[in-house]
Structure formats: C-alpha cells, structure tokens
C-alpha positions as CSV (number, residue, x, y, z in Angstrom):
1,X,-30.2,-18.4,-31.0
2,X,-28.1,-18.7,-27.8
3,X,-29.3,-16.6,-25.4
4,X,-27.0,-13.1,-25.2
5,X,-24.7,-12.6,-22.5
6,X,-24.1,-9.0,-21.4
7,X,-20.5,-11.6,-20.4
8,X,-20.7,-14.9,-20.5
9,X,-18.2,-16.5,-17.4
10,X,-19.9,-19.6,-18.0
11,X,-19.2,-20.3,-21.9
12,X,-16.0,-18.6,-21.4
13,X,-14.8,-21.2,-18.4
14,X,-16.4,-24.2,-20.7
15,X,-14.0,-23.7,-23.1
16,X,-10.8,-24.4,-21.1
17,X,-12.7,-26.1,-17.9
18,X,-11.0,-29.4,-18.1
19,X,-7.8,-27.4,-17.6
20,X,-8.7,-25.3,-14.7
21,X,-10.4,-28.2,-13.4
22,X,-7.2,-30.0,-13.5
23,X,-5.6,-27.5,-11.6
24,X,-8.4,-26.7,-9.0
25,X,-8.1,-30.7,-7.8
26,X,-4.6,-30.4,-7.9
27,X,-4.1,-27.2,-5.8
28,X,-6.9,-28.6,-4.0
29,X,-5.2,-32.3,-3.1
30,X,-2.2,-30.5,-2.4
31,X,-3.8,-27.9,0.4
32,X,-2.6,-24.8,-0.9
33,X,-4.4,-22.4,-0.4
34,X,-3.0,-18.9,0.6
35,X,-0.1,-17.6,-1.2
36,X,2.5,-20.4,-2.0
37,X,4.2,-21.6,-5.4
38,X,1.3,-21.3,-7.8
39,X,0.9,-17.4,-6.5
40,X,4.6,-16.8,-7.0
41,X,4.2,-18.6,-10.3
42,X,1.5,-16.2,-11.7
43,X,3.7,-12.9,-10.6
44,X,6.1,-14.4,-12.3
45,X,4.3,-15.2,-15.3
46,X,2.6,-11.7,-16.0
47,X,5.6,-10.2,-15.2
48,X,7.1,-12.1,-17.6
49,X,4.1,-10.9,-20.3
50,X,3.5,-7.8,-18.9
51,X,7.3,-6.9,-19.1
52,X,7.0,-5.8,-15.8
53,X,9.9,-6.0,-12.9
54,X,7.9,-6.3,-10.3
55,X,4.2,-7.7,-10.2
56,X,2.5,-8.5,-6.5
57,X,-0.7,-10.1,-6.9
58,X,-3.2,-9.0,-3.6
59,X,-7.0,-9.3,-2.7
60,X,-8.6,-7.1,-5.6
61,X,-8.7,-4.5,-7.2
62,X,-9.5,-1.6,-4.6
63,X,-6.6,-2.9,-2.1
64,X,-4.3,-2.9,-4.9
65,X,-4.9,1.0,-5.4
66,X,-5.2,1.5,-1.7
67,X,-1.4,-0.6,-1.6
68,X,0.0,1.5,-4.3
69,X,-1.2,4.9,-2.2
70,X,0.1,3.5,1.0
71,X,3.7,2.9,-0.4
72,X,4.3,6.1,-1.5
73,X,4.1,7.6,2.0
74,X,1.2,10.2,1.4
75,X,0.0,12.8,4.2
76,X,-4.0,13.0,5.0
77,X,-4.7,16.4,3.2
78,X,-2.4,15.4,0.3
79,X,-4.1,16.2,-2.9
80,X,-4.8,13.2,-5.4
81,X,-5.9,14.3,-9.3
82,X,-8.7,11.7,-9.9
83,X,-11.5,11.5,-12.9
84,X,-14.9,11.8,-12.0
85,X,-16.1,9.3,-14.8
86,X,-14.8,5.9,-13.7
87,X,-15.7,3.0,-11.2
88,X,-15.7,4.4,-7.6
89,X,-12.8,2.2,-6.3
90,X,-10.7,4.8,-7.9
91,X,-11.9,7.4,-5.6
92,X,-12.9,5.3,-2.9
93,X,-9.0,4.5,-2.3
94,X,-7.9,7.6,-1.9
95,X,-10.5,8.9,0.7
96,X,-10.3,6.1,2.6
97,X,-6.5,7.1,3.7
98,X,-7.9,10.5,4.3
99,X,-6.4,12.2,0.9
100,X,-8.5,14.9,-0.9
101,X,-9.2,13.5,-4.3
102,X,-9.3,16.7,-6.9
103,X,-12.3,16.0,-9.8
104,X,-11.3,16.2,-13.4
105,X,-13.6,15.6,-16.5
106,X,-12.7,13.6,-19.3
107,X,-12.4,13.5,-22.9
108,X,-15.6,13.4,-24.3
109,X,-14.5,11.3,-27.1
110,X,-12.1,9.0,-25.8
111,X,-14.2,8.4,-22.1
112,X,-10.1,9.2,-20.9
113,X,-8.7,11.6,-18.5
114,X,-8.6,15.1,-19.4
115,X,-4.6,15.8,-19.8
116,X,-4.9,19.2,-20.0
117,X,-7.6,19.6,-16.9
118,X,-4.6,17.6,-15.2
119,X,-2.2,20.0,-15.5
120,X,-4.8,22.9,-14.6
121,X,-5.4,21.3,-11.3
122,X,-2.0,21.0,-9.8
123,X,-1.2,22.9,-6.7
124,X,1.5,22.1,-4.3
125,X,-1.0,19.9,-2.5
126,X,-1.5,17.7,-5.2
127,X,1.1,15.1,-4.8
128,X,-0.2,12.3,-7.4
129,X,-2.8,11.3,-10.1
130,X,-4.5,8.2,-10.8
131,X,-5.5,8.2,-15.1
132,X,-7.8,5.2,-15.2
133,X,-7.6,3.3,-18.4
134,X,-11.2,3.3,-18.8
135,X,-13.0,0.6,-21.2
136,X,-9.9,-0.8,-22.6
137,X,-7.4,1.4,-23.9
138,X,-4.6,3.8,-22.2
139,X,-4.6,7.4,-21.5
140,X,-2.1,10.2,-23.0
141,X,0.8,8.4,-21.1
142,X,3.3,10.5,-23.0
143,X,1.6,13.8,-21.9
144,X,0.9,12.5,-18.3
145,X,4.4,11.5,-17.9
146,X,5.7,14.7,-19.0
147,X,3.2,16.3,-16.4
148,X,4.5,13.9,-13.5
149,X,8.4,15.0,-14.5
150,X,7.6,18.7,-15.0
151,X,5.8,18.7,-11.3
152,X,7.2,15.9,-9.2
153,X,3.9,14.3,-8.8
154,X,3.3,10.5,-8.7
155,X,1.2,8.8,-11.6
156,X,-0.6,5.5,-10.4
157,X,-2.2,3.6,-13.0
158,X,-5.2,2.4,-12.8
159,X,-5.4,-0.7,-15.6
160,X,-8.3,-2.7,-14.3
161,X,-10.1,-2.8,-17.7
162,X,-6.9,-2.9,-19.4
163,X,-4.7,-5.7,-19.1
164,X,-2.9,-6.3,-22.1
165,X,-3.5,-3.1,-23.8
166,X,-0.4,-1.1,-25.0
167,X,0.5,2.5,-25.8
168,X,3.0,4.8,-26.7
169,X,5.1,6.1,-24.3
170,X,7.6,8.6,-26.1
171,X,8.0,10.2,-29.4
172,X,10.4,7.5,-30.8
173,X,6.7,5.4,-30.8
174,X,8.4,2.6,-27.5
175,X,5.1,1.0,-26.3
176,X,4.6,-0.2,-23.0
177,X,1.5,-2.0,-21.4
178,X,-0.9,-0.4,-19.5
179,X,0.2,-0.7,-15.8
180,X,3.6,-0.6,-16.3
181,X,4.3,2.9,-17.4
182,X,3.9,5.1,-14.1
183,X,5.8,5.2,-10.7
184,X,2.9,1.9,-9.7
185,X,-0.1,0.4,-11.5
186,X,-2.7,-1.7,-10.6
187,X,-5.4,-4.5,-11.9
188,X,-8.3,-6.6,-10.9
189,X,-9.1,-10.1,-11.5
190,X,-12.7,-9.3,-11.0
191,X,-14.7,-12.1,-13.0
192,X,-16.1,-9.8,-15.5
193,X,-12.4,-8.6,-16.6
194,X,-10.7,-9.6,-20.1
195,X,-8.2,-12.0,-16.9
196,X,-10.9,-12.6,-14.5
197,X,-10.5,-15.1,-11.8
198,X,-13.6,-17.1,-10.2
199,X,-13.3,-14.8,-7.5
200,X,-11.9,-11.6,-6.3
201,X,-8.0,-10.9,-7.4
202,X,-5.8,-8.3,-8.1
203,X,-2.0,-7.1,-8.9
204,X,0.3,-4.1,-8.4
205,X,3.1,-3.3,-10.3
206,X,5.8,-1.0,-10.4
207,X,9.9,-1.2,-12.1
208,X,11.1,0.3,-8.9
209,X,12.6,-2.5,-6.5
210,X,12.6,-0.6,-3.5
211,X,8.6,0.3,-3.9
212,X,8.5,-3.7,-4.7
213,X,9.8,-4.1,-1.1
214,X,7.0,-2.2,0.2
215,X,4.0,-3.1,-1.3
216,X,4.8,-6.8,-1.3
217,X,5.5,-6.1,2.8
218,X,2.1,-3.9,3.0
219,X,0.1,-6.4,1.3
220,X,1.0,-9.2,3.7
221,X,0.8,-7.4,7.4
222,X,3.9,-5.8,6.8
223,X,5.7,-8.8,7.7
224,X,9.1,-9.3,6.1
225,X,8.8,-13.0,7.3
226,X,6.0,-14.8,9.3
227,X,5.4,-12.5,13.2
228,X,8.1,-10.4,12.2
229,X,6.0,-7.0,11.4
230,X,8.5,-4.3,9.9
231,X,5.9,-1.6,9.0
232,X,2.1,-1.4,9.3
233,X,0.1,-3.4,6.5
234,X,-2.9,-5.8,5.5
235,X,-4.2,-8.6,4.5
236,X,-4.5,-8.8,1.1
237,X,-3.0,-12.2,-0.7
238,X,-4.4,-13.5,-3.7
239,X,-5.0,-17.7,-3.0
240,X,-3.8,-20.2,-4.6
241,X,-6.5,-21.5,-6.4
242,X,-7.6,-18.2,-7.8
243,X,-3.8,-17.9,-9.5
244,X,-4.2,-21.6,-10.4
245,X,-7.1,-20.2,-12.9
246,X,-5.1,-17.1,-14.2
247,X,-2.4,-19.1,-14.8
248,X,-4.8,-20.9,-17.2
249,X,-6.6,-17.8,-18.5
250,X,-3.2,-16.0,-18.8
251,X,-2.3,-18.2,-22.5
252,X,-5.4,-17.4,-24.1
253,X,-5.6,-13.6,-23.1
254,X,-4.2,-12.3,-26.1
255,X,-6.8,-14.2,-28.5
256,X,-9.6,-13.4,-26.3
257,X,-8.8,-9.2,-26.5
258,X,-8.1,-10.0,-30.4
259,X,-12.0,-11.9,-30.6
260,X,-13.1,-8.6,-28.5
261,X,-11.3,-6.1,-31.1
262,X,-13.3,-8.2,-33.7
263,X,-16.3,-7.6,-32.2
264,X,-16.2,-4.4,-31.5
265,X,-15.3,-4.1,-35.0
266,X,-18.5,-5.7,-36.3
267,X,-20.5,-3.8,-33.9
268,X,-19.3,-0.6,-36.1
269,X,-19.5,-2.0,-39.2
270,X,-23.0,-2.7,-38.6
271,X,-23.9,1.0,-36.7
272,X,-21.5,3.3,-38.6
273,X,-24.3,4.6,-40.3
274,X,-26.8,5.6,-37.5
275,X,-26.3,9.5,-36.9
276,X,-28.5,9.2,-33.6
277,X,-25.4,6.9,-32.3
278,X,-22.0,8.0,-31.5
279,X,-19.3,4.9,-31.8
280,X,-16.6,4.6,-29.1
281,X,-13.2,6.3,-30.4
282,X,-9.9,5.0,-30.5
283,X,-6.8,7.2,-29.9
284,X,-3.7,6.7,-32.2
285,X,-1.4,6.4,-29.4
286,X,-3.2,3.8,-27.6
287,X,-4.4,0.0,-28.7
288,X,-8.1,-1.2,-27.7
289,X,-8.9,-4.5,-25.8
290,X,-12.4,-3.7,-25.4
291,X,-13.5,-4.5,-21.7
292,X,-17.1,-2.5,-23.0
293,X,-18.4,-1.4,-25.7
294,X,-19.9,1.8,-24.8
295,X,-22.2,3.8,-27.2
296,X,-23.3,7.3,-26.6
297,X,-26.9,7.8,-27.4
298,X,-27.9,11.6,-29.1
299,X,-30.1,13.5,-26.4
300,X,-33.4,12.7,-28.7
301,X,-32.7,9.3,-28.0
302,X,-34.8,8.0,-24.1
303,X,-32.2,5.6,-22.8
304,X,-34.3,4.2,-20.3
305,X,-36.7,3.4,-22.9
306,X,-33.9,2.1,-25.8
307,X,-32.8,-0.4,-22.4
308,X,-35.8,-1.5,-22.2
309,X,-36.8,-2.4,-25.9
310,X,-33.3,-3.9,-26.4
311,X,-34.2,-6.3,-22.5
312,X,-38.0,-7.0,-23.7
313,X,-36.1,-9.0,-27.2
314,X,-33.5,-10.1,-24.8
315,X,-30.6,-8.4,-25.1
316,X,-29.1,-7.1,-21.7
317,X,-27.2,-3.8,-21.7
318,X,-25.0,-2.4,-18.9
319,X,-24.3,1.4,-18.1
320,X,-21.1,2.4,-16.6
321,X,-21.5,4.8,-15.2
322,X,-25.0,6.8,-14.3
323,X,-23.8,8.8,-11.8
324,X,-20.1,10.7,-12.2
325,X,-18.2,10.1,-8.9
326,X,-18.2,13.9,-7.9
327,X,-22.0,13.8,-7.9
328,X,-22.3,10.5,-5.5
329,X,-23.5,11.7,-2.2
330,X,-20.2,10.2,-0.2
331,X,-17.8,12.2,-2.6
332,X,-19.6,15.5,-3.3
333,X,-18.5,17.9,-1.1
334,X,-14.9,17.1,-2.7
335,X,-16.7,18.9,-6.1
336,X,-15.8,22.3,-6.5
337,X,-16.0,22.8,-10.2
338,X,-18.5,21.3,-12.4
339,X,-17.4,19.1,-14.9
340,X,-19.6,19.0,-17.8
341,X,-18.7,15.9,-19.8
342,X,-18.7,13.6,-17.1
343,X,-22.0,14.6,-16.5
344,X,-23.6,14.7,-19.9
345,X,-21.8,11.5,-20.8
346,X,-23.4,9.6,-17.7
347,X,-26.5,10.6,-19.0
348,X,-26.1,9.2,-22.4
349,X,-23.8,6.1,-22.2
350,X,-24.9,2.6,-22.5
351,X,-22.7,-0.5,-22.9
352,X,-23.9,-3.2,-25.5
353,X,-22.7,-6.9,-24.9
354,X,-19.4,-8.0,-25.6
355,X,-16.9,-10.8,-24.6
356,X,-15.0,-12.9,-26.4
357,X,-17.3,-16.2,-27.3
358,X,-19.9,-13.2,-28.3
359,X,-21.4,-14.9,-32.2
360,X,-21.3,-12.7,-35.4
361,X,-24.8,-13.5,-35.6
362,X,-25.5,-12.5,-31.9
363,X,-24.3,-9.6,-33.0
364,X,-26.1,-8.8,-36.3
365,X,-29.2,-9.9,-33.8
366,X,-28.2,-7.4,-31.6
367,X,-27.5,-4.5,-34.2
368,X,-30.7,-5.1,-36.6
369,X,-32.9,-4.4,-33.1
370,X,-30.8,-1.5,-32.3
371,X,-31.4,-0.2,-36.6
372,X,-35.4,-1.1,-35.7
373,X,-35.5,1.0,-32.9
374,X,-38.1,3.6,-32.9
C-alpha cells in the first residue's frame, strides 16, 4: 500500500504538474512576478466562481483578516465576537490592531460558532464578529445575519477551510458561498487548503465597491497608483506565480471537494457503528467540503495513546486544535467566562487523513486499525 498522507501536496500537484509547470516557465520567462495580469486574472476568475463582486487576492491568510479589520475603520478598545475553537490567526488579527476579542464557545456538534452565545455577548463595544467556517462547512449565516441587522455590528467571514462550500442564507433556501455572505470574507491559499498554492496566498472579498476601494488600496501601501499613498497600508500582494497555480487548481476544485465528500463518506460508513466514536455532523443549512475529518473520541478513549497506535501502523493523524484560543497564554487574560465545549472538545478531537487522491483501500486500512483498537 501507498504510504498514507495526513495531505498529500505531492500526489495532488502530480496529477496536473505538466500544467502548472507550463505556467510556472511561462510566468517565469516572462518576469512577472509581483502582482500583474495573471493576479488580476485569478480575482477575476474566483470572482467569477465565487459569485463574488469583488475578490482582492493578498499575502495569506492572516493579512487578509487583518485587511478586512482595517477597512472597516475600528477603534483600539472596540470589541470583536471571536470563537475560542479555531486556528489562532482569527484571534491573532484582531489583537494585533489593539481590539478586544470577546470568547464564545461553539456548537458541540457542528465544531461552529455558538449563534446564540453571539447574541449574548453583544454590548455596545462590540462592533463586529468573525464566524469561522471551521473544517469545511458554513456557520448559521441566516441567524448571524439577522444578529448583524438587529445590532449594527459587522460580520467578517472567516472561509479559510471553506472555499467552495455553500449555505443558505434566507428562508426562501438562496445559497451563497462561504465568504461571500457578510459585510467582508476572507481565505488562504495555505498549501494544506482544498485551493492551496505552493506557497503562502490569500483573498478578501466583499459586494460592497467602496470597501473594494479600500482593501485593494490597504493591501498595496495604500497607494492608489505607484508613490502616490492615499491612506496607510501594507504589503501584502499575492505573486504571480502563486496565482499562475490557482488558476490551475481553480478547474478541478469542485471534483476535488466532491472526492473529499466521498471520503468522508466512506470514513462513516465504515465507523458508524463504533459507540466510543462520535462522527463529524453536518448541518442542514450548510454543504461540507471536508478540509478535516475530525472525530471526537469518548473520554474512556487515551488519545495520546489511540495517536500513537494509529503512527506505529503508519497512519499520521492531526489535532486541531489542543489548546482553545482563550486558554493560550498570549490571549488569556481576554477570557472572562469559561467556555466549556471548546475546552472539552480540544481534549477529545483528532483529525484522520483526508484529501482528495486519499484510496478506498487507504481508507478501509485506516478504519479496520481504528475497529482493532484496544
């Protein structure tokens, strides 16, 4: 058997590499490097997929949460509704301009912002929230919009691990992908993403022109054109040759989250019946493209010692996340409230292999061992 990737870049880039080698040399003969037509091209093009009016590609994924938070003109002190159960970028972005992120837990079945902690939390320092679209599918954007009308706040999405997953976005069922559904919403290219670049990347996106305007001048030293500086910004372009590769990757991202969904699928065809494993959840309003597979183990399960039996037969496992953000050293003395789920749930999680060149027998490999375990 091929040995199992926890995500295999390598086998994934095989597939398509005389393509994006093509397009490497070319960019490459043709010295464009930093921003330039292949850059505009990919905005255009997942715009175009995305149904998005705007899309600004930019550095990664952090800068494009710390953009987003920059264009909408928020005081330090202002009040920012985060979850404590995500990837610390999301947090990290909003302390780093001196805003006061407020902790809420999460659904314990869907890994997803909890709506109605949201609403809970709101004071009139809390001027926006950031629902992360954790794993691969969308929050309660129909609930969270509602919030957002009902008390003027901003909603920035965070879609990192979600590009190209949809959900419903009133009760007449319209759908809308992830990203595209709040006041701004952001992505990475990370190479470990269902669109990852060979490099860093990432992209902002909003319908409203005039934000548009400004994150496309903050991302580029606030320049409206080259030494003439209109506001302050930074430098944060996606190059050429990394949007050369999405452009590529771009076509086949909807059979690549359809070979995840598959896999995902056999993964719980296979586990259904283990009672000392809880399956990840879908919600009905959401689709799911699978970025992880993430189990939770029953507390008479040692994780550390089911990792370690699944690494000794070779199978590598990943778990996101150990430690909730509002019990990492930097970020605790924003806590003020314990948040139970978060922190049960980090102690429990563990993410099983999945991409989308993953075998059915990999997977039947990977699922007897886990039946075996003892």
């Amino acid at each position: 058997m091929e040995k199992i990737q926890m995500v295999d870049v390598v086998s994934m880039y095989n597939r398509h590499s005389k393509e994006i080698d093509r397009k490497i040399k070319y960019l490459i003969n043709k010295g464009s490097f930093i921003q330039g037509n292949e850059v505009i091209g990919f905005e255009e093009n997942l715009s175009k997929f995305l149904k998005s009016k705007h899309t600004i590609s930019c550095g990664n994924g952090t800068d494009a949460l710390y953009i987003a938070l920059m264009a909408l003109d928020l005081k330090p002190g202002d009040e920012v509704i985060v979850p404590s159960f995500t990837f610390i970028s999301t947090v990290e972005a909003v302390c780093l301009l001196g805003l006061k992120p407020v902790f809420v837990d999460i659904n314990p079945n869907t890994f997803l912002i909890d709506v109605e902690m949201i609403e809970n939390s709101i004071t009139e320092k809390v001027k926006a929230v950031i629902p992360v679209h954790l794993f691969g599918q969308c929050c309660d954007m129909v609930e969270i919009l509602r919030i957002s009308k009902q008390y003027n706040i901003y909603v920035i999405e965070d879609a990192a691990q979600s590009i190209g997953s949809s959900c419903v976005i009133s009760d007449k069922l319209n759908r809308k992908f992830s990203g595209t559904i709040g006041h701004i919403g952001t992505t990475s290219f990370y190479p470990s993403k269902n669109l990852g670049a060979f490099g860093d990347g990432g992209a902002i996106f909003t319908q409203n022109k005039a934000l548009a305007k400004k994150i496309k001048l903050i991302s580029n030293h606030g320049q409206n054109k080259k030494y003439s500086h209109q506001i302050v910004g930074l430098n944060s372009r996606l190059d050429s040759i990394q949007a050369g590769i999405l452009n590529c990757k771009l076509k086949y991202l909807v059979s690549d989250n359809n070979k995840r969904f598959n896999v995902a699928k056999k993964y719980n065809e296979l586990l259904s019946d283990l009672d000392w494993i809880t399956l990840p959840k879908k919600t009905e309003k959401s689709d799911h493209i699978f970025h992880q597979y993430s189990i939770l183990l029953s507390e008479k399960v040692n994780r550390t010692r089911f990792q370690k039996y699944l690494s000794r037969n070779k199978v590598p496992t990943m778990i996101y996340y150990p430690i909730p953000a509002h019990k990492q050293n930097a970020y605790k003395k924003f806590a003020i409230k314990k948040l139970s789920v978060s922190e049960s749930i980090s102690k429990n999680i563990i993410s099983l292999p999945i991409h989308p060149v993953l075998k059915n027998s990999q997977v039947k490999y990977i699922c007897d061992l886990i039946r075996n375990f003892k």
